[in-house]
C-alpha positions in Angstrom: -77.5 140.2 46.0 -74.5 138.6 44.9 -73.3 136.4 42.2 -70.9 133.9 41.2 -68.1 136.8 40.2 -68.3 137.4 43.6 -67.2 134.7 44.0 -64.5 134.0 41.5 -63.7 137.3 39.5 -60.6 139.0 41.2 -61.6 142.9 41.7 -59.2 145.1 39.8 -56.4 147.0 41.3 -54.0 149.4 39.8 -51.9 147.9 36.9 -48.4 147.6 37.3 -45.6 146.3 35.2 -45.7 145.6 32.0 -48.8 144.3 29.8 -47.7 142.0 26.7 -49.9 139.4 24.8 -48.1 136.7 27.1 -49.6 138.4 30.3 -48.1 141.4 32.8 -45.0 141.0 34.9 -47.3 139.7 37.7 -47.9 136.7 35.4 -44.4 135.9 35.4 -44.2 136.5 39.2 -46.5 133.7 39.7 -45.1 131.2 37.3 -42.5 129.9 40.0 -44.8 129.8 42.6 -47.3 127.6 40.2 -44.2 125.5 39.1 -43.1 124.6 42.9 -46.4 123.5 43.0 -47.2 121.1 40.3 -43.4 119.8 41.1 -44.8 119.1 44.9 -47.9 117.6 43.7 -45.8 115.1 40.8 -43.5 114.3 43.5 -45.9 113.0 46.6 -48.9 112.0 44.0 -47.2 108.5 43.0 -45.4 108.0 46.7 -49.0 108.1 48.0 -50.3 105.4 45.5 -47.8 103.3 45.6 -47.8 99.4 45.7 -47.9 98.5 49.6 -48.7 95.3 51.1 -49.6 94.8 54.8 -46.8 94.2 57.3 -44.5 96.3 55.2 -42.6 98.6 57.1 -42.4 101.9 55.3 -39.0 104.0 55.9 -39.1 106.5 58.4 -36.3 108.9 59.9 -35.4 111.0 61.9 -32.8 113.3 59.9 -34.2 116.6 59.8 -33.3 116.7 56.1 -36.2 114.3 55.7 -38.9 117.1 57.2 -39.7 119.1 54.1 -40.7 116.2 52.1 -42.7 114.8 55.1 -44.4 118.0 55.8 -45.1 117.9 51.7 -47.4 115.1 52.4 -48.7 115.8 55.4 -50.0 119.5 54.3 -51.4 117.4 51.2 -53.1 114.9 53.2 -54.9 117.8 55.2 -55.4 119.9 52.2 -57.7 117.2 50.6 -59.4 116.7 53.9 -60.3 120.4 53.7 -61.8 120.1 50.6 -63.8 117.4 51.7 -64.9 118.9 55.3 -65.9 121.8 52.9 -68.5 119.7 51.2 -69.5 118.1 53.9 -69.9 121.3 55.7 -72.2 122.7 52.8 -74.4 119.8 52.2 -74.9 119.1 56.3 -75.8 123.4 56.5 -77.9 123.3 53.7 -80.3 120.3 54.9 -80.4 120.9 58.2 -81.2 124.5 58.1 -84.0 124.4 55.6 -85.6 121.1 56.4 -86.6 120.3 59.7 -87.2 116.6 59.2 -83.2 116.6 58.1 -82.3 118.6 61.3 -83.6 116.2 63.9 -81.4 113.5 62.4 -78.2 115.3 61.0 -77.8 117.3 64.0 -77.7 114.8 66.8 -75.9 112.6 64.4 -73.3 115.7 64.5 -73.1 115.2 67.9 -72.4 111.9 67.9 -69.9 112.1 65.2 -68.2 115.0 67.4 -67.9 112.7 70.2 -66.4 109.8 68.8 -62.3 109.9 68.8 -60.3 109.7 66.4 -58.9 106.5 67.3 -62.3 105.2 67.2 -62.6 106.4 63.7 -59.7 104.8 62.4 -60.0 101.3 64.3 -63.6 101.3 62.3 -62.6 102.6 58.7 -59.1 101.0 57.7 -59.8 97.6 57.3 -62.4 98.9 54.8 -60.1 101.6 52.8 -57.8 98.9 52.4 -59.6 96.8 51.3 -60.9 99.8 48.7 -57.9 100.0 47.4 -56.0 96.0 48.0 -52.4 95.9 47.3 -51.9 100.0 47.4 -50.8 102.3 49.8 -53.7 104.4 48.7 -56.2 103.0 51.4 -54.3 103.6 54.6 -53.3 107.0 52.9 -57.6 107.0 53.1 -57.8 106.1 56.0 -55.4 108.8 57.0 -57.2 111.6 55.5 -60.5 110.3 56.4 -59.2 110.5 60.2 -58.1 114.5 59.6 -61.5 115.1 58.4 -62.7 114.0 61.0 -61.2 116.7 63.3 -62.3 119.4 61.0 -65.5 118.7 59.7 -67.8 119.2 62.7 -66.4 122.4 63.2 -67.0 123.9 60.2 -70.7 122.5 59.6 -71.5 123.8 62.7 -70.4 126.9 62.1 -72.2 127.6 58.4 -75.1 125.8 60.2 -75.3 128.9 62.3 -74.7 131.0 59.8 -77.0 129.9 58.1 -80.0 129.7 61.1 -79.0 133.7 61.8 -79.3 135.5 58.6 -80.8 138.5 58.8 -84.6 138.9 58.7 -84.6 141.5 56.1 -81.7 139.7 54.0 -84.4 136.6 54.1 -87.5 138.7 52.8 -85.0 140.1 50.1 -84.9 136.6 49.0 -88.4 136.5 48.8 -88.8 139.3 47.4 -86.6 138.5 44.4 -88.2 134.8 44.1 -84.9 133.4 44.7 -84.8 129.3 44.8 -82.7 127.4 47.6 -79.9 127.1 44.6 -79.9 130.5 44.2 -79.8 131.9 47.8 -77.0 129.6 48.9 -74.7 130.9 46.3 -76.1 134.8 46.5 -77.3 135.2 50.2 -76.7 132.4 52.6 -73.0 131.6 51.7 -71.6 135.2 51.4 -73.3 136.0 54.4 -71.2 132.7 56.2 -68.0 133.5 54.3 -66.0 135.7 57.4 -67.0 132.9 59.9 -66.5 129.7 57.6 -62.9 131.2 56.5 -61.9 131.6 60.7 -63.4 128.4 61.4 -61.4 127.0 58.5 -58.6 128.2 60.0 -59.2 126.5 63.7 -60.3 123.3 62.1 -57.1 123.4 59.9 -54.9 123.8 63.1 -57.3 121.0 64.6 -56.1 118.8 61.7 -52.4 119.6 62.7 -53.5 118.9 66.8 -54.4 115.0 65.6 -52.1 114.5 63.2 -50.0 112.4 65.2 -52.8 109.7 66.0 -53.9 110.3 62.0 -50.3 109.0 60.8 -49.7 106.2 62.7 -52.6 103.6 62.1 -52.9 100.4 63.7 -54.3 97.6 62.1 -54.8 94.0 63.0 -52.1 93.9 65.6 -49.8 96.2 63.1 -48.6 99.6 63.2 -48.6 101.5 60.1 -46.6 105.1 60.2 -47.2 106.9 57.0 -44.2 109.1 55.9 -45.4 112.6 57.6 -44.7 115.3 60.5 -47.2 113.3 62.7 -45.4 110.2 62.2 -42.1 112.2 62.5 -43.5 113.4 66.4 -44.6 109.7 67.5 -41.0 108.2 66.2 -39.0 111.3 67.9 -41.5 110.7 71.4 -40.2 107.3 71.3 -36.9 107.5 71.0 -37.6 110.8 73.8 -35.6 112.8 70.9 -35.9 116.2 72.1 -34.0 117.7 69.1 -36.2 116.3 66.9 -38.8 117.3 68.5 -37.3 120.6 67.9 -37.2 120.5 64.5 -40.7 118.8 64.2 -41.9 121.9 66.0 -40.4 124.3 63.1 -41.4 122.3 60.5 -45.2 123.0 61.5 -44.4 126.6 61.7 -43.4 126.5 58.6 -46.2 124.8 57.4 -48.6 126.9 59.4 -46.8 130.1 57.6 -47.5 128.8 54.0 -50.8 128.2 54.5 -51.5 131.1 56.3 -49.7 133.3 53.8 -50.5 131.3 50.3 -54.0 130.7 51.8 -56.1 131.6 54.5 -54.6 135.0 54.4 -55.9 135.7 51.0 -58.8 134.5 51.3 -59.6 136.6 55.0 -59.3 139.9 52.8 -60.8 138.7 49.8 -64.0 137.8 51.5 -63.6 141.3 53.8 -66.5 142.4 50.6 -68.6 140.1 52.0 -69.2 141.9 55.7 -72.7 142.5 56.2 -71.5 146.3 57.1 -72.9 149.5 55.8 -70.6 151.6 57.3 -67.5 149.8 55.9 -64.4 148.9 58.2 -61.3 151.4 59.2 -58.8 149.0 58.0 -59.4 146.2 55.5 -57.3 143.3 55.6 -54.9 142.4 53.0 -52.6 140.5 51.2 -49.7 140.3 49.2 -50.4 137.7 47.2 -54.4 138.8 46.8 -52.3 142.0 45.2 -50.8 139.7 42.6 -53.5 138.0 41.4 -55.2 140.9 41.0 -53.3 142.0 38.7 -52.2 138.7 37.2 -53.4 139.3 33.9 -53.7 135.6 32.4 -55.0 134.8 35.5 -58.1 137.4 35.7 -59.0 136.4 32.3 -59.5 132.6 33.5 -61.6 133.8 36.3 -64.2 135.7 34.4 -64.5 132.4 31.6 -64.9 130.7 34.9 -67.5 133.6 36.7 -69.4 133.3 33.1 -69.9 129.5 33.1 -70.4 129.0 36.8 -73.2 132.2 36.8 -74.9 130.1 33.9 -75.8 127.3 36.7 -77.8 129.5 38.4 -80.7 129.8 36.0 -80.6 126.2 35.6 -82.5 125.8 39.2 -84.2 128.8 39.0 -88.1 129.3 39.9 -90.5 128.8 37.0 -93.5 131.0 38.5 -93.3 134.3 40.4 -95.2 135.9 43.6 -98.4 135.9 42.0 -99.0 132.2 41.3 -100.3 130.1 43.3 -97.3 128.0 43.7 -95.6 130.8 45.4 -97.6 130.3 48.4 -95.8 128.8 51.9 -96.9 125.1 52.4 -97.5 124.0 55.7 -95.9 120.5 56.3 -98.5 117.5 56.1 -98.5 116.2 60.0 -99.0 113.0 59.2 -95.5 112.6 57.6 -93.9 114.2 60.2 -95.7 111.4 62.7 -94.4 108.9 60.4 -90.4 110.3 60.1 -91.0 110.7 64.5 -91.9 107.4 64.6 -89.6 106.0 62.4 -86.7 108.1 64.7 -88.3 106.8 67.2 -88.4 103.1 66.5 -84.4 103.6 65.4 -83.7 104.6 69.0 -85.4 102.0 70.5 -83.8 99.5 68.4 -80.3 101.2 69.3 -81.1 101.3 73.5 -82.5 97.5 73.2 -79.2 96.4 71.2 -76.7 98.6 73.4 -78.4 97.0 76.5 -78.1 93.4 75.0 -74.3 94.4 74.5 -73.4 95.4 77.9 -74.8 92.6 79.7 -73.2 90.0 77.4 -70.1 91.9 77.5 -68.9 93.7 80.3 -71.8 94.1 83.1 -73.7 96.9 84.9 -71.3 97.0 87.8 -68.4 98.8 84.5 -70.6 100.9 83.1 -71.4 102.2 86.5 -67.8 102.7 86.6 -67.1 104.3 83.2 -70.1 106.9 83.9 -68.4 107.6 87.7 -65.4 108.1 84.7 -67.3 110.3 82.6 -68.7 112.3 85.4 -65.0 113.3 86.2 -63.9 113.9 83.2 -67.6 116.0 82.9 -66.4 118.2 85.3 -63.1 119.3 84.3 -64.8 119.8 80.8 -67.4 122.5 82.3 -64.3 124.4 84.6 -61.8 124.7 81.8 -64.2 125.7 79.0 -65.7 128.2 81.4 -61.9 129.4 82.3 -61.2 129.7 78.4 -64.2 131.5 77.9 -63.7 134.0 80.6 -59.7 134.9 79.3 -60.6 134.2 75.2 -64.5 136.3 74.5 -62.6 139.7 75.6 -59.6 139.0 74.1 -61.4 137.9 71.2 -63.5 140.6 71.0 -60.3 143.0 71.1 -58.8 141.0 67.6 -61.9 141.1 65.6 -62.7 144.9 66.1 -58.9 145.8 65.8 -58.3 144.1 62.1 -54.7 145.5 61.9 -54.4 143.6 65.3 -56.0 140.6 63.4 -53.8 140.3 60.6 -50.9 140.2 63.0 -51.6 137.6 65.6 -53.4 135.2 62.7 -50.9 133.4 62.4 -49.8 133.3 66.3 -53.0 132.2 66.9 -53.4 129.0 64.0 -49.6 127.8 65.2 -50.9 128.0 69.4 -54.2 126.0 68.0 -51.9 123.6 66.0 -49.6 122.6 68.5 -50.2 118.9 69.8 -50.2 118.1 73.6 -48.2 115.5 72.7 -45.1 117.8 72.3 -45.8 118.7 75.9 -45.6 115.6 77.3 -41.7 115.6 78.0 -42.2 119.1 80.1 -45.4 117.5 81.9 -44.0 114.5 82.8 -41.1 115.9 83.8 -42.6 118.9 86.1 -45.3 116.3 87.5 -42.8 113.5 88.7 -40.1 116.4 89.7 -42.9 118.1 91.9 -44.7 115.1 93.0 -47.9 116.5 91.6 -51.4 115.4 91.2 -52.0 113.9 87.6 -56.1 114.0 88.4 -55.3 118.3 88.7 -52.8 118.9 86.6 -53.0 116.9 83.9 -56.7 118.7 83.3 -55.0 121.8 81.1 -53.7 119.5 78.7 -57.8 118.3 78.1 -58.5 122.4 77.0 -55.0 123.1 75.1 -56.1 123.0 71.9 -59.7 123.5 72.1 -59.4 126.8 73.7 -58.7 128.3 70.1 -62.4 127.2 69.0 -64.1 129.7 70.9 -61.2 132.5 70.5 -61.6 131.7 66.6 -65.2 132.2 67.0 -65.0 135.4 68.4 -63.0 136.8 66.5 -65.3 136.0 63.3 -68.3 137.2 65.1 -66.4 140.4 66.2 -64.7 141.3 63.1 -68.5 141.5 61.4 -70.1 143.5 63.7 -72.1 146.2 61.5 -70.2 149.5 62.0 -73.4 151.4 62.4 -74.1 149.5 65.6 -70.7 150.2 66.7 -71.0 153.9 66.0 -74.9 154.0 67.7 -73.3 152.6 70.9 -70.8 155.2 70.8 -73.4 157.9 70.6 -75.5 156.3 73.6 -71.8 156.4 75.6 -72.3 152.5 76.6 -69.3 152.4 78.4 -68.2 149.6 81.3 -70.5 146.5 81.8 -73.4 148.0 80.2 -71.5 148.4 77.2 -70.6 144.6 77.7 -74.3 143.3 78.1 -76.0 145.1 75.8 -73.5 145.3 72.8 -70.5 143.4 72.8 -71.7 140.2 74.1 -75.2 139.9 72.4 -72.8 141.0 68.9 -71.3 137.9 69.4 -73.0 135.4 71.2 -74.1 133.2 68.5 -70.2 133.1 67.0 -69.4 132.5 70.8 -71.9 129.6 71.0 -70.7 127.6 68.2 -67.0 128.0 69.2 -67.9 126.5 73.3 -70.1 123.6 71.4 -67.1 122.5 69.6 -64.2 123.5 72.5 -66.4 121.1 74.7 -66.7 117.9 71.9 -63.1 118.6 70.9 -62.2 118.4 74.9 -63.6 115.3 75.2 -61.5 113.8 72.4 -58.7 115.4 73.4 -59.4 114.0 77.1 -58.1 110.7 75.4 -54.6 112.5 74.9 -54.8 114.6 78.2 -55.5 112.0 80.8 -52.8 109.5 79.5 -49.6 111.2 78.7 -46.8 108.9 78.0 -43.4 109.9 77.6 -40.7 107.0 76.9 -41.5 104.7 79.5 -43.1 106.9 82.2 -46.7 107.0 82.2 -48.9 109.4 84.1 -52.5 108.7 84.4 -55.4 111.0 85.5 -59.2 109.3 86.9 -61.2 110.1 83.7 -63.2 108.5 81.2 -60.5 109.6 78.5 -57.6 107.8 80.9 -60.4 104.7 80.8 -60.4 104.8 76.8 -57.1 105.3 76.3 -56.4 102.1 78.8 -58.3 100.0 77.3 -56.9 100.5 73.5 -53.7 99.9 74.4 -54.7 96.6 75.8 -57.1 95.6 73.1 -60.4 95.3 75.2 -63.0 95.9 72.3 -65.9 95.7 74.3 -64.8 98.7 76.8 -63.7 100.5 74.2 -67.2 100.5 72.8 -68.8 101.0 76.7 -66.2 104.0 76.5 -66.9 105.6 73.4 -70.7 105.1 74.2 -70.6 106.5 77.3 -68.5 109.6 76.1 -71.5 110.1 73.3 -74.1 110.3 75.8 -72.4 112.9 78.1 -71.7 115.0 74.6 -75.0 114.6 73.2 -76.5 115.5 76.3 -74.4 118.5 77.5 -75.3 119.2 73.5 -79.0 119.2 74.2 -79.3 120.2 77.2 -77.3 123.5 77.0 -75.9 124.5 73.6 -78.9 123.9 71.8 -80.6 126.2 74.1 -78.4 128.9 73.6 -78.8 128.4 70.0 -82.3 128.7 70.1 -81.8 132.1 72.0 -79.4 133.4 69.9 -81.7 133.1 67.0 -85.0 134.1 68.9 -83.5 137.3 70.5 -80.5 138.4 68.8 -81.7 138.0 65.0 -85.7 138.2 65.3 
């Protein structure tokens, strides 16, 4: 069982430097690092609240100068969407995994959520986050956060949802046994059992952040275009202009910002939660970190977190269980039927509602013979979801599977692998365009990579998580058994991480069909190449302003996610649970 100084407390490690009453030399080490930024924060904090009116043009450049303060504000923009993802992530886990009445509703809700773009997102939520905030730049800087969240939120709920679905049987009756309440095993079981797979999905959802970032920055809003200073804003202005040194340096300013995080950040945070591997046998090589090795022996800094360890343990008896196992509130309640008829058919009386108004809707608006059309649409861009994911999924489980089990491997290709996941298809464009019209190739073929670009990462991301916490004593038993070739593959390396593997193709195949809206509509200057798709059809329609297909589109697109969500992830969830941690 764990506790909140799990949590917080910073193990100890060797003491070096000197130790004064004004803290070690690895105090003073960190002072400049901690002063860089506060400076960052007191800098952007009063840009992004400043007095804006609608209309205004707000300066934007192209000198390269300008990139550090614009990646400044964009990495601040998706750091607060983190922090927000990571409590929606908890709360959405937490309900849907220990109340069934909240899991029929939040999880196809998920999937719709999933399936909506994030143009469809923004055109819904900026009028209202100005209006929040009238007379500020605040609410489109809202509205721009809001939109990153929205490409990395699903990803990381479902991924503690899983985690949370698969912990072990005999972690669970150790919970019982010690009478723990839901408050007390999140924070001692469930969570440090999801830490190694939330932290990689963290990861891929902060690279799917960068992915959207163009669309995030520049906002359009009754019949205006609003381009927040940023590196997303940067990449739309140097597209334009079809700026190809800019490009360039747009390109290094995200692998610059991809380095700090990775190195100030998710690095860290990999080998600090390496304690939480549900692993007997311990690992060959632990991951580390340089800057893990400074605040451990920070000594200012390891006093704070054990005032902090000392007030956050206190919470836990706060929520704690009044009676033990021998009372007769201990014993398991079964649910009373009749409220679960009454929340059916309350669910079910929503859905009819919802068929009966989108019904009215399309036959006032745009007719049976479009939607016909825009499900032909869907039916294409179906397919080339199902081929590619399969194709990602055939090159990424091995090679995944290779990372996680090799963590000096890991450590090395983390960051490769964020900066790959980060890169938008929109810096792409000018080489597709150009190889397409050059070639006289078919946009309907080879547009289709673009669709799986950045989506592949989910499942390699995934993988990786689910190999890296393999238990070494399973690893050891099928080296004793000499599982070698494709047995060794079907009866230890892919049940090890077919859950991980499950959550990371759910989210490839929503974040495909977003990213079919970018893939099957690549523009580059004044050349535009268009593939048959129900992406191609959504992305059409926006830039001509037809509301009502946009909606048929974006309806359409949630049926075919929700759907291929039903009919086949949820399955495999359902097995992976049943079979793999019975």
């Amino acid at each position: 069982m764990l506790d909140f100084s799990s949590f917080v407390r910073l193990p100890a490690a060797p003491a070096a430097g000197t130790v004064s009453r004004w803290g070690s030399a690895w105090d003073w080490a960190l002072l400049p690092l901690v002063l860089a930024l506060l400076v960052g924060l007191a800098w952007v904090g009063p840009q992004m609240a400043r007095p804006y009116h609608l209309g205004e043009t707000l300066p934007l450049s192209l000198d390269p100068t300008m990139l550090p303060y614009y990646l400044l504000r964009t990495t601040l923009r998706m750091a607060l969407a983190m922090v927000a993802s990571l409590l929606f992530s908890a709360v959405f886990a937490v309900l849907a995994s220990q109340y069934r009445w909240a899991e029929r509703v939040l999880v196809p809700l998920l999937d719709v959520l999933q399936s909506i773009p994030v143009l469809g997102f923004l055109s819904i939520t900026v009028t209202g986050f100005i209006a929040l905030f009238p007379g500020r730049l605040l609410g489109v800087e809202c509205a721009a956060i809001f939109a990153i969240f929205t490409s990395q939120a699903w990803n990381m709920a479902f991924s503690l949802y899983q985690s949370l679905r698969t912990v072990p049987a005999e972690l669970q009756e150790a919970a019982r046994i010690f009478h723990l309440s839901g408050w007390q095993r999140f924070w001692r079981l469930e969570l440090p059992f999801a830490m190694p797979a939330l932290l990689w999905n963290m990861m891929m959802s902060m690279s799917g952040g960068w992915f959207f970032v163009v669309a995030s920055e520049a906002i359009s809003v009754s019949n205006q275009n609003i381009r927040l200073p940023g590196v997303g804003s940067y990449i739309a202005l140097a597209i334009e202009a079809r700026d190809l040194h800019a490009i360039g340096w747009a390109i290094s300013a995200m692998l610059v910002g991809i380095l700090i995080y990775d190195q100030l950040l998710f690095r860290p945070l990999v080998a600090w939660a390496d304690k939480f591997r549900f692993d007997e046998g311990g690992v060959d090589l632990a991951p580390g970190s340089w800057l893990l090795t400074w605040l451990r022996r920070a000594r200012l800094l390891n006093a704070v977190a054990d005032l902090v360890s000392v007030r956050l343990g206190r919470s836990l008896m706060w929520f704690r269980r009044s009676h033990d196992g021998t009372s007769i509130l201990a014993r398991a309640r079964s649910p009373n039927p009749l409220w679960e008829r009454g929340w059916d058919s309350v669910l079910a009386a929503a859905v009819l509602l919802s068929v009966w108004r989108l019904l009215t809707f399309v036959h006032a608006e745009v007719g049976w013979n479009e939607v016909v059309h825009v499900f032909v649409l869907g039916c294409y861009t179906l397919l080339r979801v199902v081929v590619l994911i399969a194709l990602a999924a055939l090159v990424w489980v091995p090679a995944g599977i290779w990372i996680g089990m090799n963590p000096r491997w890991a450590g090395r290709l983390q960051a490769v692998a964020q900066f790959l996941a980060a890169f938008p298809a929109n810096l792409t464009f000018p080489v597709v365009v150009v190889l397409l019209v050059h070639w006289k190739l078919d946009p309907d073929l080879w547009l289709s990579p673009l669709m799986v670009f950045g989506t592949q990462w989910y499942i390699l991301f995934n993988v990786i998580a689910g190999a890296s916490t393999v238990p070494g004593e399973l690893r050891f038993a099928a080296e004793n058994l000499g599982l070698k070739g494709w047995l060794r593959w079907r009866r230890y390396l892919l049940p090890a991480v077919f859950p991980s593997f499950i959550t990371g193709a759910l989210t490839a195949s929503g974040g495909s069909w977003n990213a079919s809206i970018v893939a099957e509509y690549v523009t580059w200057g004044s050349t535009t190449l268009e593939a048959q798709g129900l992406g191609s059809y959504i992305a059409r329609m926006t830039a001509i302003g037809d509301f009502p297909r946009i909606a048929l589109g974006i309806g359409v697109m949630c049926v075919f996610v929700m759907g291929m969500n039903h009919l086949v992830w949820r399955r495999l969830y359902r097995l992976a649970e049943d079979r793999l941690h019975a």
